[in-house]
MDTraj code that builds the backbone (N, CA, C; nanometers):
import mdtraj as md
import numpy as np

residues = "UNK UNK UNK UNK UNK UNK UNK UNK UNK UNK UNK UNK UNK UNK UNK UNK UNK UNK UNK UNK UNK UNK UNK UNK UNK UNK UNK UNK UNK UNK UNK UNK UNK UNK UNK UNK UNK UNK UNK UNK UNK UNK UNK UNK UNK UNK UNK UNK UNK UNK UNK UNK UNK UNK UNK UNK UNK UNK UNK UNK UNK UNK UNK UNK UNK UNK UNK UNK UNK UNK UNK UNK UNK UNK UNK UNK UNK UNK UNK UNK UNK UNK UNK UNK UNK UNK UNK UNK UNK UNK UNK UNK UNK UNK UNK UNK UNK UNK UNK UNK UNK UNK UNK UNK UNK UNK UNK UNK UNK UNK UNK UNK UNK UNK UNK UNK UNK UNK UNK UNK UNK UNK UNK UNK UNK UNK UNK UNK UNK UNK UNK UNK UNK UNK UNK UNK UNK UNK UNK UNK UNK UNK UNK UNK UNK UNK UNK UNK UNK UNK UNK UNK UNK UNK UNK UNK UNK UNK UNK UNK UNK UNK UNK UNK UNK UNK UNK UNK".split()
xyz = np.array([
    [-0.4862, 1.3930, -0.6259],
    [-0.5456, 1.2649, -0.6551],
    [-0.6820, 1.2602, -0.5888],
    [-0.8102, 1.2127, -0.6488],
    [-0.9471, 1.2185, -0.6248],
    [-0.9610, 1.0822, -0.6040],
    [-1.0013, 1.0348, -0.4378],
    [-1.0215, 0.8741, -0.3983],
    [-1.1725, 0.8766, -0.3905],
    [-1.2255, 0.8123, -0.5066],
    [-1.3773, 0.7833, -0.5076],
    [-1.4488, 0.6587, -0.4491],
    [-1.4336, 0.6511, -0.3385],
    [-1.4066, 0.5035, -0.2258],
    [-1.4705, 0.4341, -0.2833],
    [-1.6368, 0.4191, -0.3491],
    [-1.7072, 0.2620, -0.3769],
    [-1.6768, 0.2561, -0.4975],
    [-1.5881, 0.3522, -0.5846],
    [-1.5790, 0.2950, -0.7260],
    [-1.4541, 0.2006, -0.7561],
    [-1.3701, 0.3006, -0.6506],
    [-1.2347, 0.2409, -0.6240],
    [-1.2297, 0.0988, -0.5879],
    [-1.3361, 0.0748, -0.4887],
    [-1.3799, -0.0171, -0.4148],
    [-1.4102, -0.1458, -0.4748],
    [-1.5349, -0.1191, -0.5814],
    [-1.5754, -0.1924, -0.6748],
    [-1.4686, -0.2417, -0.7725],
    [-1.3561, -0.1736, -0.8634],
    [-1.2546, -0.1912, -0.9304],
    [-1.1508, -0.2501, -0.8956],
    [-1.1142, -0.1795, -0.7803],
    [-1.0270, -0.2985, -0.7056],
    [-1.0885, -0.4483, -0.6548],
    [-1.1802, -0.4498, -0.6333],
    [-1.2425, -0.5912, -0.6130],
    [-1.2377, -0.6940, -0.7585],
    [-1.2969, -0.6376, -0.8157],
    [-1.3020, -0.7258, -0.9753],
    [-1.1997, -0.7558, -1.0184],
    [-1.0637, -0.6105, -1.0106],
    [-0.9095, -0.6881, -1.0692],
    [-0.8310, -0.8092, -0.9501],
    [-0.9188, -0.7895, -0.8532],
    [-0.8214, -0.8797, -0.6920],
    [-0.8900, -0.9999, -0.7276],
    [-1.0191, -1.0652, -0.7481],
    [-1.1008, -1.1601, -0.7873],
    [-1.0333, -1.2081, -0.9381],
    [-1.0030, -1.1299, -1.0387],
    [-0.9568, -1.1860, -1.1690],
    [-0.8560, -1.2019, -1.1365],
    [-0.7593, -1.2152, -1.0604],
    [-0.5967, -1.2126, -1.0188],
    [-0.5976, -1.3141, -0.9616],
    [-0.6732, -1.3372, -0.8564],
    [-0.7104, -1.4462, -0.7694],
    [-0.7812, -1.6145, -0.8310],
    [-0.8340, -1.5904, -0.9402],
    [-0.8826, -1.6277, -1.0368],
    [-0.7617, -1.6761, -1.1248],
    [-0.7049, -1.6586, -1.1905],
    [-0.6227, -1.6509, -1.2387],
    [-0.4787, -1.7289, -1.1978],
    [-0.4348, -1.6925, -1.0501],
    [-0.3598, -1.7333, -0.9930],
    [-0.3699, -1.8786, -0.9335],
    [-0.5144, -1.9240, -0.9417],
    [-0.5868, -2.0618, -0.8418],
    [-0.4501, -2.1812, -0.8856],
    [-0.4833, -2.1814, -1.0193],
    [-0.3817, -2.2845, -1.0953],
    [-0.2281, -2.3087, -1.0372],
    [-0.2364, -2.1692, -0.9675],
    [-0.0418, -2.1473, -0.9700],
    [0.0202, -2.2380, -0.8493],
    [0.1319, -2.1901, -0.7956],
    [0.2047, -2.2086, -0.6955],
    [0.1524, -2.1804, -0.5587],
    [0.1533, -2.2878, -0.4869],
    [0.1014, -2.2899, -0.3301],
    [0.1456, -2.1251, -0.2997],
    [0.0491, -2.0546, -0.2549],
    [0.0490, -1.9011, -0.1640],
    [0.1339, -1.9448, -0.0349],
    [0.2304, -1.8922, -0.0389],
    [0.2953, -1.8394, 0.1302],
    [0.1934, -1.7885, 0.2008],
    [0.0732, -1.7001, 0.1999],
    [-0.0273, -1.6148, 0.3100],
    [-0.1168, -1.6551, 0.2092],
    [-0.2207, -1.6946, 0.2999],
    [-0.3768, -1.7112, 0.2598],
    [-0.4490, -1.6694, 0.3437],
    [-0.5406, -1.5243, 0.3319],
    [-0.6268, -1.4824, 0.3870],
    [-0.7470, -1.5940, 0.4250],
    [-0.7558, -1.5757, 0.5767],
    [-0.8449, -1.6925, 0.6054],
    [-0.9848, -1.5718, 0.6658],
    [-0.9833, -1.4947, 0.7026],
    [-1.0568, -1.3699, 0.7733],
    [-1.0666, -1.2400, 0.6906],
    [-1.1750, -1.2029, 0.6543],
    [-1.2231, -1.0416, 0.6597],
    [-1.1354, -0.9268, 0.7690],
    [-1.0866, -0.8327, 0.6461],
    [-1.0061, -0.7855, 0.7271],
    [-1.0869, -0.6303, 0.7861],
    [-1.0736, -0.6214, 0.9508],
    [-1.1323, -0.5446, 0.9858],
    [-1.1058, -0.3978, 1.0247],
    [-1.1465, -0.3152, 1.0650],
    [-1.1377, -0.1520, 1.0524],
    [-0.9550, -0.1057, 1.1324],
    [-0.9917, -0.1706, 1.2654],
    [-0.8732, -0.1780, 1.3171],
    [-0.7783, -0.2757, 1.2753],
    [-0.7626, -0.4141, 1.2057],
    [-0.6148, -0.4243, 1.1933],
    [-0.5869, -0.3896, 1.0019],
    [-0.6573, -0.3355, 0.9588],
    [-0.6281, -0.2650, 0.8227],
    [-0.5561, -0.1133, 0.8771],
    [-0.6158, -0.0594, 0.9729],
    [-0.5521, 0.0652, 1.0173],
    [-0.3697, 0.0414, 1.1188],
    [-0.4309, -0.0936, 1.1885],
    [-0.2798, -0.1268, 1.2189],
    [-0.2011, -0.1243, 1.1323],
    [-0.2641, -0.2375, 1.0527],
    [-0.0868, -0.2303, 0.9092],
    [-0.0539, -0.1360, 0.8701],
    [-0.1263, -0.0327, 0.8271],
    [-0.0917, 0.1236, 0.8141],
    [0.0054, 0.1635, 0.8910],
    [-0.0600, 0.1667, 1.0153],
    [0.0273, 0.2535, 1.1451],
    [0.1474, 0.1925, 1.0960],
    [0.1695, 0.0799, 1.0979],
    [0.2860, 0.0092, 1.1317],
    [0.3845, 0.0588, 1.0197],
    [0.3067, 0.0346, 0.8555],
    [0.3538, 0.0821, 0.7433],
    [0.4595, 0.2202, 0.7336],
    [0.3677, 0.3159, 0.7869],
    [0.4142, 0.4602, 0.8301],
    [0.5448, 0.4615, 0.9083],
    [0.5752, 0.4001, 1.0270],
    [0.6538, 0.3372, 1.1352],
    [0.7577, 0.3081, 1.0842],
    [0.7440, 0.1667, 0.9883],
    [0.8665, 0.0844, 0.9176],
    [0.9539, 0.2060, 0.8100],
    [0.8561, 0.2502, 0.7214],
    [0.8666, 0.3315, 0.5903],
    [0.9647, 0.4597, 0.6487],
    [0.8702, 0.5361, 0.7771],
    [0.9943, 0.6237, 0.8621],
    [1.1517, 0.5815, 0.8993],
    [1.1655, 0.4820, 0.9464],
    [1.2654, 0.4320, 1.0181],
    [1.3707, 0.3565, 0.9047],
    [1.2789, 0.3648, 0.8140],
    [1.4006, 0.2420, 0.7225],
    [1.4119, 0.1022, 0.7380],
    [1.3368, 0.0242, 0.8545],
    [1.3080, -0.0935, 0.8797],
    [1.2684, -0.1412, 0.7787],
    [1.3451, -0.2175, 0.6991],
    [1.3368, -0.2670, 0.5748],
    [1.2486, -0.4091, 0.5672],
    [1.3137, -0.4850, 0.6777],
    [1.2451, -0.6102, 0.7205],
    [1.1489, -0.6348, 0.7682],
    [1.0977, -0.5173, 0.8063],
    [0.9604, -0.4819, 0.8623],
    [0.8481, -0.4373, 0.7298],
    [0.9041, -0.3354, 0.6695],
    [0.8359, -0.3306, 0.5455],
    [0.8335, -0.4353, 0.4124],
    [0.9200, -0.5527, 0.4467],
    [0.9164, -0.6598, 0.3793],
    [0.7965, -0.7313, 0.3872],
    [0.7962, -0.7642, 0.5153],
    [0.6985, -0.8104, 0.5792],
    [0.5470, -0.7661, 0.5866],
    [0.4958, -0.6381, 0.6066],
    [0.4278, -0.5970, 0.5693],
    [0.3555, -0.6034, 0.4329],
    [0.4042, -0.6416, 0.3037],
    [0.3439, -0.6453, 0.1856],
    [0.3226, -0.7957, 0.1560],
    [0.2488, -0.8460, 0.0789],
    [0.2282, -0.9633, 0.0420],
    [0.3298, -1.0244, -0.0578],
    [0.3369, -1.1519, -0.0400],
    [0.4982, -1.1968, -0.1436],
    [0.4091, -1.2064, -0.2927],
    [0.4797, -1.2647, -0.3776],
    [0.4791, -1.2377, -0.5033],
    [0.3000, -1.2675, -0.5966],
    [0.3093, -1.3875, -0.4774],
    [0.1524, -1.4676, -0.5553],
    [0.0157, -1.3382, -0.5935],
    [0.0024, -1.2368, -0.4218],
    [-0.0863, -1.1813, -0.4037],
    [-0.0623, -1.0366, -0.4120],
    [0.0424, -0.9794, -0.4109],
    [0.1284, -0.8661, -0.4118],
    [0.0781, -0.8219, -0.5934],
    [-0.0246, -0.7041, -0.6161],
    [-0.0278, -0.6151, -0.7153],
    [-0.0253, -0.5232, -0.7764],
    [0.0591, -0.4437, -0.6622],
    [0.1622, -0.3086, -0.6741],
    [0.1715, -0.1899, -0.5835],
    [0.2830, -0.1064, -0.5748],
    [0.3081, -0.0640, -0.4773],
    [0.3268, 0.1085, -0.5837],
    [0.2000, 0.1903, -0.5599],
    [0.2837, 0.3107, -0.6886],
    [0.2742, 0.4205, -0.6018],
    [0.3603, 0.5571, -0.6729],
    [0.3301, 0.6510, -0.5773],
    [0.3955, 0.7500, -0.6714],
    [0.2816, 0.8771, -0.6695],
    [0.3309, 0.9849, -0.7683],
    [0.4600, 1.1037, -0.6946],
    [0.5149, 1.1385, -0.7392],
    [0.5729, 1.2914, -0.6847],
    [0.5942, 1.3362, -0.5760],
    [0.7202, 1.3087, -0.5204],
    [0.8544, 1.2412, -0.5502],
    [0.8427, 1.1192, -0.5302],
    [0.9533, 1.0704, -0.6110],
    [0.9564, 0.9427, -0.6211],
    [0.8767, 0.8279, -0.7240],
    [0.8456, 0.9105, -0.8597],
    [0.7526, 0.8020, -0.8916],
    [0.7473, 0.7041, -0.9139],
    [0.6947, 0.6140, -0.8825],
    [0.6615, 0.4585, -0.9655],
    [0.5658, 0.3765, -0.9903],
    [0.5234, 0.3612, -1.1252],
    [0.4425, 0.3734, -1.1949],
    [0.4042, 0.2088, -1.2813],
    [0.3622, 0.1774, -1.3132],
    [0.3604, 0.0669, -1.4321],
    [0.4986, 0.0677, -1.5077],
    [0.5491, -0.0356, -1.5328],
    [0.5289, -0.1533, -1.5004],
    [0.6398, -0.1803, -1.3530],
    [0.6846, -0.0673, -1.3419],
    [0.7896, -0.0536, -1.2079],
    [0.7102, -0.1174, -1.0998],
    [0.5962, -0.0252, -1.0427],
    [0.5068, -0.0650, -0.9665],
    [0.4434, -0.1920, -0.9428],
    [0.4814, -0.2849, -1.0176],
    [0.4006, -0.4219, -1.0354],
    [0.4724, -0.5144, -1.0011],
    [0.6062, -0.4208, -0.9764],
    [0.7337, -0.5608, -0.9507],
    [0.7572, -0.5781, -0.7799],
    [0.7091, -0.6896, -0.7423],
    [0.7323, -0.7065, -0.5963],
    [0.8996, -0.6872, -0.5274],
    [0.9770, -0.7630, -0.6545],
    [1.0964, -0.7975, -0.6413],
    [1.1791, -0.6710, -0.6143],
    [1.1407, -0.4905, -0.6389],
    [1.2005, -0.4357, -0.6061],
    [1.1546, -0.3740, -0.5538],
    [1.0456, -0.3638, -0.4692],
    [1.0468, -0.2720, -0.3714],
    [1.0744, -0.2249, -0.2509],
    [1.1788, -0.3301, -0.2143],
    [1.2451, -0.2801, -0.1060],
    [1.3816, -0.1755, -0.1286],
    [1.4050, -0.2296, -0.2543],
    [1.5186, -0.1230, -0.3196],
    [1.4813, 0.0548, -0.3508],
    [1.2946, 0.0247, -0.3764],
    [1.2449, 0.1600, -0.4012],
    [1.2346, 0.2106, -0.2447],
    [1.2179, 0.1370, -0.1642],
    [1.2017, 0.2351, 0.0241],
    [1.3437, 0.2718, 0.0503],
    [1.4117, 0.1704, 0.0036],
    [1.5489, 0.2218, -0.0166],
    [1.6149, 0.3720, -0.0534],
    [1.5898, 0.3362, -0.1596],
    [1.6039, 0.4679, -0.2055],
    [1.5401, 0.6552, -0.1762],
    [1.3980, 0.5849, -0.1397],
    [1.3276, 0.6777, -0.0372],
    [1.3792, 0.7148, 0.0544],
    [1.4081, 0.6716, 0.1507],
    [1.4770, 0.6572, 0.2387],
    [1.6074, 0.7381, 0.2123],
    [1.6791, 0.7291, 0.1563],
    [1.8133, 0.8291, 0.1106],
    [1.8024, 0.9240, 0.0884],
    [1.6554, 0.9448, 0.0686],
    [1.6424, 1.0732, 0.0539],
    [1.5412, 1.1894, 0.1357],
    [1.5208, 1.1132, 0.2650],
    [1.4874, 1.1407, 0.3659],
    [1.3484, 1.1577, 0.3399],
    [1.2886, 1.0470, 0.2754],
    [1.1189, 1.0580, 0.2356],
    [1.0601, 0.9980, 0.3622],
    [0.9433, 1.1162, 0.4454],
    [0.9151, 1.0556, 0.5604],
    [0.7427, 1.0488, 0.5141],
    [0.6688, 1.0103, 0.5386],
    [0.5216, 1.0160, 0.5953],
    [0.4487, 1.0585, 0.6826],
    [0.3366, 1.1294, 0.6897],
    [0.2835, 1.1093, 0.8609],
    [0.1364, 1.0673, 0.8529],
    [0.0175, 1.0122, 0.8883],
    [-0.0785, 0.9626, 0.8657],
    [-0.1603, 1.0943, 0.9223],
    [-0.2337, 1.1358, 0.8287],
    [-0.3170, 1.2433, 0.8793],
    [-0.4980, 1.1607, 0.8854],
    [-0.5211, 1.1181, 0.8159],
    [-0.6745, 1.0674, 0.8410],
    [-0.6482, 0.9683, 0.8258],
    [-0.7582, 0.8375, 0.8079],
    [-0.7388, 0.6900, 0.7565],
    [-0.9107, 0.6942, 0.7829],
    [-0.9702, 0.5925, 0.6708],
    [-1.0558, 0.5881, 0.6386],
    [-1.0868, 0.4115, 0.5906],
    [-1.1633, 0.3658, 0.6453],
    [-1.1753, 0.2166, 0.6313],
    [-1.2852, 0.1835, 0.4839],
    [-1.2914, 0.1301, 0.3682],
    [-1.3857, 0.1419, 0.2699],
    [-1.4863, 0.0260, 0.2769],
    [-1.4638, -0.0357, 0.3585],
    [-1.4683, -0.2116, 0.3768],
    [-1.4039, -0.3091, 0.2877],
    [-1.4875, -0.3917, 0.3003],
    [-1.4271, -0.5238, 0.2354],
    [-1.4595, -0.5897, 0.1339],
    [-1.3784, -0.5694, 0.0457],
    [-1.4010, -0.6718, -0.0889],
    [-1.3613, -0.8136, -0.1420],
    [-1.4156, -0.9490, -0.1507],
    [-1.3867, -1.0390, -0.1025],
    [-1.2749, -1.0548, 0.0007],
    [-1.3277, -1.0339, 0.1457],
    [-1.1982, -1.0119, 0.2257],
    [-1.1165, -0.9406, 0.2488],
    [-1.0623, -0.8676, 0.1485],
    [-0.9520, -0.7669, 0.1017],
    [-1.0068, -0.6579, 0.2201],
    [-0.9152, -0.6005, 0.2889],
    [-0.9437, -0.4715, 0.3878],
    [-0.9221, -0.3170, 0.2585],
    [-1.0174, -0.2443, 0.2208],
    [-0.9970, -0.1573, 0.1505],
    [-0.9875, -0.0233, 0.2144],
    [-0.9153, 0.0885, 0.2251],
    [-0.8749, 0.1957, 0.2624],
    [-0.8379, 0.2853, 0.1670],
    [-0.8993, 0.4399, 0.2887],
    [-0.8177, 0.5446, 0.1610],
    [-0.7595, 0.5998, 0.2956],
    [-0.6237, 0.7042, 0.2372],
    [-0.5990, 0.7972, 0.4203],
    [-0.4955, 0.8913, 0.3349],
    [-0.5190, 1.0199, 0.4391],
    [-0.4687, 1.1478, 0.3984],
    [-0.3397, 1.1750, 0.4787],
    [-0.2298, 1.1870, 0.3607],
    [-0.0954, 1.2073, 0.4730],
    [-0.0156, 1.3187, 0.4730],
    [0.0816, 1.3626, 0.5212],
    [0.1470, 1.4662, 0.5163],
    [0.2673, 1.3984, 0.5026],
    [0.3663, 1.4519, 0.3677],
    [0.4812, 1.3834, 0.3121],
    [0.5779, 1.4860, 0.2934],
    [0.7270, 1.4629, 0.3407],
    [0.8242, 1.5430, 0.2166],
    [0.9787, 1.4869, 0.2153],
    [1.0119, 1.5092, 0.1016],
    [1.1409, 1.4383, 0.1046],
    [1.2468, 1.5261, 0.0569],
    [1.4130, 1.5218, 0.0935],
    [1.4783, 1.6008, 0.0275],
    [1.5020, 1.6303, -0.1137],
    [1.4128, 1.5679, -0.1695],
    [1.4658, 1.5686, -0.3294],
    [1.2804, 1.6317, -0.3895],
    [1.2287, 1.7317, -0.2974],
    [1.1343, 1.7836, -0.3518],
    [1.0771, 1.8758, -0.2774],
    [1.0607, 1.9876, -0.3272],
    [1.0561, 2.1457, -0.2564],
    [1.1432, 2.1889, -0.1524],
    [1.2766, 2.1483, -0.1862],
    [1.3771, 2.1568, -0.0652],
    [1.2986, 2.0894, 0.0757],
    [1.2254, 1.9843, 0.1033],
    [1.2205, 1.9010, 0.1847],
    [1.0939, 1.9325, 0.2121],
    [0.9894, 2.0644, 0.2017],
    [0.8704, 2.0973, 0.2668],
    [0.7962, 1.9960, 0.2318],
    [0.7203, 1.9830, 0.3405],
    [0.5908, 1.8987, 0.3268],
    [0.5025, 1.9535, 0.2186],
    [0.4082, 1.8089, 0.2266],
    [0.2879, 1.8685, 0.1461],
    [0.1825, 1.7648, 0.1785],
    [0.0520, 1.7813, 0.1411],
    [-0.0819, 1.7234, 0.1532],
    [-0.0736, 1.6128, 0.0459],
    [-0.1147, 1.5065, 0.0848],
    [-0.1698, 1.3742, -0.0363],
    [-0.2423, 1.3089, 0.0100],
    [-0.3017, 1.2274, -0.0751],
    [-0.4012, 1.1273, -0.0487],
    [-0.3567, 0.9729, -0.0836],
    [-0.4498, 0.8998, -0.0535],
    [-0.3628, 0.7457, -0.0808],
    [-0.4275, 0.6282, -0.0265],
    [-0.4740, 0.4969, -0.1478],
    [-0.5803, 0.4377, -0.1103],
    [-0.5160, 0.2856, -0.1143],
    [-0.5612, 0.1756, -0.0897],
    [-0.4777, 0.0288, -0.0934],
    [-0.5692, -0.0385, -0.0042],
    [-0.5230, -0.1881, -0.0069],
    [-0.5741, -0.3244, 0.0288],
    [-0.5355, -0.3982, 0.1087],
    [-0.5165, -0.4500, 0.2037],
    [-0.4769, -0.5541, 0.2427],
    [-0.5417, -0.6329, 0.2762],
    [-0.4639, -0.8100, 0.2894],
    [-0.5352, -0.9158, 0.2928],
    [-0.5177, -0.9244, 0.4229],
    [-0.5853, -1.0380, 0.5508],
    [-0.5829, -1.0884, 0.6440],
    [-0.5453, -1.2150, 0.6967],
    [-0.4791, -1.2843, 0.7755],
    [-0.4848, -1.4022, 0.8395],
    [-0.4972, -1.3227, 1.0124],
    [-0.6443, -1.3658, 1.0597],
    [-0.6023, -1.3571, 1.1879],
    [-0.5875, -1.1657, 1.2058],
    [-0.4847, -1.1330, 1.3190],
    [-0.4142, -0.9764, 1.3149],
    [-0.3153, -0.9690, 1.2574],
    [-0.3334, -1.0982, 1.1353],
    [-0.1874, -1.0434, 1.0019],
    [-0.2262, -1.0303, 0.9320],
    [-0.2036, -0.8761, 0.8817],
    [-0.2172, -0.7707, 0.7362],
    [-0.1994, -0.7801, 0.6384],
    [-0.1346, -0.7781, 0.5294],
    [-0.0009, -0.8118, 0.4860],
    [-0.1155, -0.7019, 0.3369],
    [-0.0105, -0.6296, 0.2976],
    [-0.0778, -0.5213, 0.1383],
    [-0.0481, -0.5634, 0.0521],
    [-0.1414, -0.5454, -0.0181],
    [-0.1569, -0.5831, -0.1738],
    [-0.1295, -0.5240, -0.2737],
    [-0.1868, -0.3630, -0.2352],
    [-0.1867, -0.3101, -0.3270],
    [-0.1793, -0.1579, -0.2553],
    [-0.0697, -0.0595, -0.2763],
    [-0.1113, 0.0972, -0.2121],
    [-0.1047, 0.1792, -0.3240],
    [-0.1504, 0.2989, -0.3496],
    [-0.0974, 0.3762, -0.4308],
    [-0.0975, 0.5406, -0.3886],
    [0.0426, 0.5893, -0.3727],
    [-0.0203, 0.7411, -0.3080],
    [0.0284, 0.8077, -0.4154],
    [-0.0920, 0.9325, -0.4119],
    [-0.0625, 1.0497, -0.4700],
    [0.0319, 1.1485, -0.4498],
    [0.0022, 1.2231, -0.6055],
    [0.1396, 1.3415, -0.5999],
    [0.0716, 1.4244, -0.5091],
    [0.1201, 1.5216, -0.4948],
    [0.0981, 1.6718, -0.3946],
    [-0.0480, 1.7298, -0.4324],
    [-0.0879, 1.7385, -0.3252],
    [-0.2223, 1.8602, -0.3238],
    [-0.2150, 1.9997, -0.4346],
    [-0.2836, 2.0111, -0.4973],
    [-0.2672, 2.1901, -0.5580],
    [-0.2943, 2.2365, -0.4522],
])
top = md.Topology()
chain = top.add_chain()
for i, resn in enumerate(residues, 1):
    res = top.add_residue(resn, chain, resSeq=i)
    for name in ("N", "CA", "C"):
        top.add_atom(name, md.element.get_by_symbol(name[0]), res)
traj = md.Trajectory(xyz[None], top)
């Protein structure tokens, strides 16, 4: 997967603004970003992400993502894919870490890279080292992997991640 940070940057801004846009009309937001989210607590939620996602802390990785209003998908290629329109559904992704999880899908954060900020939105790309039992008999491998989160304060909460399949 090829993370082209200001295009990414730019694209993800325009669909978070038309969403946001879109959404004004709706149902009172549970989290409303009141703050620009900055280098370090966009890299916290990460850390933390990595942490929860390892351990199976489900309630922790609940927590971590944004609820339904602001929440616009969670995808990730090989192993494990999920994709459109899977990816778009807030409502199951604790069932998808779930299932990760069973199958001993771990993470490790190898770089992290801050893109800045698009209305607010904390934008990131970061390079990890992944493997799970249900792919190359468990060996790791190299990926990449870029996402958003909003802010209140030193609360994170993601919008949007998407990691890639395996390195050639």
């Amino acid at each position: 997967m090829t993370i082209r940070a200001p295009t990414t940057a730019l694209a993800l801004a325009g669909y978070l603004a038309a969403a946001a846009t879109a959404g004004a009309g709706g149902s009172a937001r549970a989290f409303t970003p009141v703050t620009a989210c900055t280098k370090s607590e966009t890299r916290a939620a990460l850390v933390s992400f990595v942490g929860a996602f390892n351990a199976g802390n489900y309630r922790r990785l609940d927590a971590l993502f944004a609820g339904p209003d602001w929440f616009r998908w969670f995808s990730s290629g090989t192993p494990g894919v999920r994709l459109n329109p899977q990816a778009q559904q807030r409502s199951t992704l604790i069932a998808y870490f779930r299932a990760r999880h069973a199958h001993r899908d771990r993470v490790a954060l190898s770089s992290f890279r801050f893109t800045g900020n698009s209305l607010g939105y904390g934008n990131f790309t970061w390079k990890l080292e992944r493997s799970a039992a249900d792919y190359r008999s468990g060996a790791s491998f190299v990926t990449e992997a870029k996402g958003a989160v909003l802010c209140r304060g030193a609360d994170a909460r993601f919008i949007v991640m998407s990691i890639g399949s395996p390195e050639s």
